[in-house]
N, C-alpha and C positions, 0 to 999 in steps of 0.2 A: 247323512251322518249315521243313523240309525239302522240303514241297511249297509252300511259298514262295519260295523259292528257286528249287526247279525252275522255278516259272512265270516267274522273274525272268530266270535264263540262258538261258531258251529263247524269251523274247521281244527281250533283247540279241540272239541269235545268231540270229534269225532277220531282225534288221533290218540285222546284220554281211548276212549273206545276200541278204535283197534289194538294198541299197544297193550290194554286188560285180556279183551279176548285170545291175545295171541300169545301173552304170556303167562294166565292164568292156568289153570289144571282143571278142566272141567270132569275127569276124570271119577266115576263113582255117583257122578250128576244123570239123573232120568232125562236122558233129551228129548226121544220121542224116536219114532222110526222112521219120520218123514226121510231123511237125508239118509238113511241107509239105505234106501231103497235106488237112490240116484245114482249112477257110477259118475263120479271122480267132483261130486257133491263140494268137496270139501276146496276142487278148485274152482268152480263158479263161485264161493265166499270169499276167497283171496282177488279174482280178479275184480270182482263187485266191491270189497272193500274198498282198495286201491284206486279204481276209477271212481268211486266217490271222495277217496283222500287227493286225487286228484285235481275234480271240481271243486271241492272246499277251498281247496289251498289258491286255486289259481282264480277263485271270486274273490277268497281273502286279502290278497296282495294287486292285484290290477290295479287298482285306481291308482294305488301307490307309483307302480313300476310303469304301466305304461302310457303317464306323459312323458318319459324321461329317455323310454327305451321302446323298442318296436315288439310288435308281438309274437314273434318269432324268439325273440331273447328272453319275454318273457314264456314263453309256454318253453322251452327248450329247460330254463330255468325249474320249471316246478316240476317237467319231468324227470329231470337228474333229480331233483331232493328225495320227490317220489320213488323213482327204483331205488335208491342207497338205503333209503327209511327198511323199504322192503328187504333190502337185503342187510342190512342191523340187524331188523326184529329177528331174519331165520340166524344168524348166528346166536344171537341172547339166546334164542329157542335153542339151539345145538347146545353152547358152554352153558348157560346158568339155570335151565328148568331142568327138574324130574321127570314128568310127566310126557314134554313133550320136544319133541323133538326139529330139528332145521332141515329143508328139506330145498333141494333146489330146483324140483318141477313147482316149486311153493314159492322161491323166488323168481322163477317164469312167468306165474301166475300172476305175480304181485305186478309184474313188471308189462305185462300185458293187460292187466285192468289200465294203470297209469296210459299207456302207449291210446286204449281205447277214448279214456279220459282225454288226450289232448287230441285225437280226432274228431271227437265230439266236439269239442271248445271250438275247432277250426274249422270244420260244415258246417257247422249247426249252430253258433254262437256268430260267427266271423264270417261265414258265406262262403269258405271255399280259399283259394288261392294256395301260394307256392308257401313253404317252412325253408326256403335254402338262403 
């Protein structure tokens, strides 16, 4: 029960999370020069988000979903929520921020951390087999 839980508040708090980072303005903020130094820095954060919003989400709901359903429906499931999430957040970013802006090699990105996330789930959690 308790590690249900866990999986549940830490895939809330990590969407509290992305959703802050991604639409706050860090704009005027000392960040450091670490990540300028990187080229395309900013999409290794996107896909590592994502492939974390990923595994959060689909620890979160499992136990739930699959006695009910196969794992295929489920992992197919939290992929779709995951790209569409990602691609909300770059539209809010497009119409309602200052700052910053929607970018769609940022919705690539978003959508390729997720894609990573559920091959991860599927070797490496689940041992392999067919998604058809």
């Amino acid at each position: 029960m308790l590690k249900k839980l866990f999986y549940k508040v830490l895939f809330i708090s990590w969407m509290v999370f992305v959703t802050f980072s991604s639409l706050f303005s860090f704009e005027g903020m000392k960040m450091g020069s670490f990540a300028l130094r990187i080229p395309h820095f900013d999409k290794l954060v996107h896909i590592v988000f994502y492939l974390v919003m990923f595994l959060t989400a689909f620890f979160a709901i499992k136990d739930y979903f699959l006695p009910r359903l196969k794992l295929r429906t489920v992992l197919w499931g939290v992929l779709t929520f995951t790209i569409i999430y990602g691609m909300i957040i770059e539209v809010l970013q497009y119409t309602f921020t200052v700052n910053r802006e929607g970018d769609i090699m940022d919705a690539l990105a978003n959508s390729m951390g997720a894609i990573v996330g559920l091959m991860l789930v599927k070797r490496l959690i689940y041992k392999g087999g067919s998604l058809k």
